[in-house]
C-alpha positions, 0 to 999 in steps of 0.5 A: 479514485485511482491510486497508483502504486510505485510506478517510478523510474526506479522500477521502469524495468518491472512495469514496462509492459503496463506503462501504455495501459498505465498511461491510458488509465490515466488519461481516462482518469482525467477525462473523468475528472476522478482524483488519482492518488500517484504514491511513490518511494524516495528512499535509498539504501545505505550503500547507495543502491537506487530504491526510489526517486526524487519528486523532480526526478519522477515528475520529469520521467512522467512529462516523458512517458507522457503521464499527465500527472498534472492534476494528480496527488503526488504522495511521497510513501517510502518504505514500510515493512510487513513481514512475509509470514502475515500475507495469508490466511489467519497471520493476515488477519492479525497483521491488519488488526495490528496495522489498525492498532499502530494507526489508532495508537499512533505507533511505528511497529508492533514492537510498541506494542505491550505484550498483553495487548499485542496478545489480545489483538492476535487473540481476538483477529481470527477464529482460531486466536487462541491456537496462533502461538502453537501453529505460528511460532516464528510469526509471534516472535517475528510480531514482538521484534516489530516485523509489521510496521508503517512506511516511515515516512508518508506524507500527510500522514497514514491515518490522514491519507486513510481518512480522505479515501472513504466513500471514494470507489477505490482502484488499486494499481501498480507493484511490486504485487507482493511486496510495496502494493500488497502492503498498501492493500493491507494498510487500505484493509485495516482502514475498513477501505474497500477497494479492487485490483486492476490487474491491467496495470499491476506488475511484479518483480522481473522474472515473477509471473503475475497470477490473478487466478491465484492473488489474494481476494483483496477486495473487501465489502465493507461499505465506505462512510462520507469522505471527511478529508479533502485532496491536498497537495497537488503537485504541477507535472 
């Protein structure tokens, strides 16, 4: 199974090295008969400024670059947030066990979340549990204010989407790496979902140099149970 991050009009300009490969895999991907997972943000700022599209919009951009979308799940994701604090080391472990915690309980952010639970998550997420308030003082205040939360709007639901994903070999691609993709990485790990990078179709922010060498070990070895939740809306490209 493919799934395919943020690759919109919106930020055409960030992966345009990688729409020939991107158009490639995809075509791959039909040949094979393997379910791709096309997920996308329609959100705009307040001001106006463009940070998403439209379905209508993005599927008339994929007629154009030739995509074939046409069997493709077309999920409409927009914006969640993990706050930069919990991308590494000990602080990662404690953002997946709360993004798990916010799915089991059905909870938008880890401000929902009592202040003796959220304590018990941190203290049981890592090793050195009991020292995280001492060497991260600014991640627990960050936590309590509600700086891990999920997208707002998923379609289908996160839990749902989670669910339809076990016991699928997963593929992860598209951007922004640091940013919409990482975060889709944590979701998938707080879900017990193993999965790998293409790094061939992973893209960044303009400017930022992509660096496997240096990216996060994301995929995981835990092994997948049967898949209990079948594909649904498939949209027509």
């Amino acid at each position: 199974m493919l799934l395919c991050v943020d690759f919109q009009p919106a930020y055409a300009e960030a992966f345009a090295h990688a729409l020939g490969p991107l158009r490639s895999r995809l075509r791959l991907a039909s040949r094979r008969r393997e379910e791709v997972h096309f997920i996308y943000n329609e959100a705009y700022s307040l001001e106006g400024e463009e940070l998403g599209d439209s379905i209508k919009r993005l599927i008339s951009w994929g007629r154009k670059e030739r995509l074939g979308l046409k069997n493709a799940r077309i999920i409409r994701k927009n914006f969640g947030w993990i706050s930069h604090l919990f991308r590494e080391g000990n602080e990662r472990k404690v953002g997946i066990s709360i993004l798990r915690h916010l799915m089991n309980r059905g909870l938008s952010n880890s401000a929902e979340i009592p202040p003796a639970e959220l304590e018990r998550i941190v203290a049981t997420s890592h090793d050195e549990g009991s020292g995280f308030w001492d060497c991260s003082p600014s991640s627990w205040m960050e936590i309590q204010s509600g700086a891990i939360a999920m997208p707002f709007l998923f379609e289908g639901g996160v839990p749902e989407w989670i669910e339809s994903l076990k016991g699928e070999n997963i593929e992860v691609s598209g951007g922004f790496r640091h940013r919409c993709l990482d975060e889709i990485c944590m979701l998938l790990e707080a879900g017990n979902i193993p999965f790998r990078l293409d790094e061939t179709i992973v893209y960044s922010l303009p400017g930022q140099e992509a660096d496997p060498a240096s990216a996060p070990l994301w995929e995981s070895d835990l092994v997948g149970n049967p898949r209990l939740v079948s594909s649904a809306g498939i949209l027509a490209a």
